[in-house]
C-alpha positions, 0 to 999 in steps of 0.5 A: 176359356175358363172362368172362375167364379167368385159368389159372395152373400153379404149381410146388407150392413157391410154391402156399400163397403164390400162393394167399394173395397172389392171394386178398388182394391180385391178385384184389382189384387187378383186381377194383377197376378196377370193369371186372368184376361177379364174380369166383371163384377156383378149383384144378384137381382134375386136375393132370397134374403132382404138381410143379405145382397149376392155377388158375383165376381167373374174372373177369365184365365186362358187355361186350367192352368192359369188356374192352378197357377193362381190357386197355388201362388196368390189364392190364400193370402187374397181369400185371407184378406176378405176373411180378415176384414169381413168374416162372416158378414161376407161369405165365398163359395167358388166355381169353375166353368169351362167354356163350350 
């Protein structure tokens, strides 16, 4: 099992929009390419930041690729969409795990 992890840093005043946006309509975009089996949505308790909130998005795929599949057919236009809407207000950075 693979997870790819999305962390997000968004500034507090976009936070009740982000979060609405991402539970109605990001999440389920990526979640219908049919690449990942679960998915869950997740804010961080211990922000540094009292100007910003962290989350953290977790999507499930079977394999790597599953991944490279994603990566290659529907990630630029999806990450284009939050970038699109929210710029720097709304900041991404990625990682992959592999289950053990």
């Amino acid at each position: 099992m693979i997870l790819y992890n999305i962390t997000f840093t968004v500034s507090i005043e976009i936070e009740e929009d982000f979060v609405q946006w991402m539970k109605e309509t990001h999440i389920p975009e990526i979640f219908a390419t049919g690449l990942f089996l679960e998915h869950k949505f997740f804010r961080l308790l211990n922000s540094p930041d009292d100007n910003v909130t962290n989350f953290s998005v977790q999507f499930y795929a079977e394999n790597t690729q599953k991944l490279i599949e994603y990566e290659g057919r529907f990630a630029h236009a999806l990450r284009y969409e939050t970038q699109a809407r929210y710029g720097e207000k709304a900041l991404a950075f990625r990682t992959l795990l592999e289950t053990i």
